[in-house]
C-alpha positions in Angstrom: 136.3 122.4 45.0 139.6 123.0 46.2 141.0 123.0 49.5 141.0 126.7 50.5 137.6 127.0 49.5 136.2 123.8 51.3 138.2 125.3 54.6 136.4 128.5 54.5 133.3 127.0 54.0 134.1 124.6 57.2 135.2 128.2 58.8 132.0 130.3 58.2 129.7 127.7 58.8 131.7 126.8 62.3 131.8 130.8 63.4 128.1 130.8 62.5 127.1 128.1 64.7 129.0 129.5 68.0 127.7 133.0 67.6 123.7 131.3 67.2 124.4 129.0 70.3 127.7 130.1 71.8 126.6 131.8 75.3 124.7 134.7 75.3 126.3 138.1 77.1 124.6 139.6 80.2 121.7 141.8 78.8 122.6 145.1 79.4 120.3 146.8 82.1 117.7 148.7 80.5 117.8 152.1 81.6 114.4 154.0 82.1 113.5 156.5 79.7 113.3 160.4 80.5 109.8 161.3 80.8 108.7 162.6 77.5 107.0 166.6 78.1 105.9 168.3 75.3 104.9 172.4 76.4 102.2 172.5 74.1 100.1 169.7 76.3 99.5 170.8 79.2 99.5 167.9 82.1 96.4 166.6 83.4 95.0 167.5 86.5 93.2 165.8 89.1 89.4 165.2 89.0 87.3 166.7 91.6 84.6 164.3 92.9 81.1 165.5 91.2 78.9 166.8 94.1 76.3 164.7 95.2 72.5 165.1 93.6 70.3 165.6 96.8 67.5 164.7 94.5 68.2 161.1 95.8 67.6 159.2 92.7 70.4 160.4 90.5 70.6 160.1 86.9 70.2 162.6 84.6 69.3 166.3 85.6 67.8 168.1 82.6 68.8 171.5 82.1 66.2 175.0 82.2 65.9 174.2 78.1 65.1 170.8 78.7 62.6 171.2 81.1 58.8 170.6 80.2 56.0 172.5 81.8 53.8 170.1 83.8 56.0 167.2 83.2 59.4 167.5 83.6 59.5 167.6 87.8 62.0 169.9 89.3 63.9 170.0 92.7 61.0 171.6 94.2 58.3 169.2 93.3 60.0 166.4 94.0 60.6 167.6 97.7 56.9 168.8 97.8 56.0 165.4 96.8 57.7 164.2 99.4 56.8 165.8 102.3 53.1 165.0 101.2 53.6 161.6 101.1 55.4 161.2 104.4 52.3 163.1 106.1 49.6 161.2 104.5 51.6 157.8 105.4 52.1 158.2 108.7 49.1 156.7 110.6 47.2 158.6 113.7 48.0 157.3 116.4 45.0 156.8 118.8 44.4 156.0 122.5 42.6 153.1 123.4 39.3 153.0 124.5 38.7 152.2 127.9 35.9 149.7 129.0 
């Protein structure tokens, strides 16, 4: 091989090996991109808390469609229910006897 072509050789090899480990410049800061808005979506808007059930339980309300005669329970029941209970649970209260 002759001289000239050795040399280069030498050259590119050398120039490769400081660009792959010479020091690296400062990074560039990265600058933040425009936000992105598209017409066609319109932006989200916020959610309105759900109001409360005042069936107490929660879950799942069935709709009118839903609803069974005689087995589905509705608002009403339930508070009938209820009321029953509490009277028939709470005990008489007597005086005592006197001797």
């Amino acid at each position: 091989m002759s001289v000239l072509l050795r040399s280069l050789l030498v050259l590119s090899v050398t120039s490769l090996f400081m660009v792959g480990c010479g020091e690296k410049a400062a990074a560039p800061a990265e600058e933040t991109p425009a936000p992105v808005t598209n017409p066609a979506v319109a932006p989200a808007e916020p959610v309105a808390p759900a109001a409360e059930s005042t069936a107490g339980g929660g879950g799942y309300e069935p709709t009118a469609e839903e609803r069974v005669p005689g087995i589905t329970l509705d608002a009403a029941a339930v508070d009938a229910a209820a009321a029953t209970t509490a009277t028939e649970a709470a005990p008489a209260v007597e005086a005592p006897a006197a001797k």
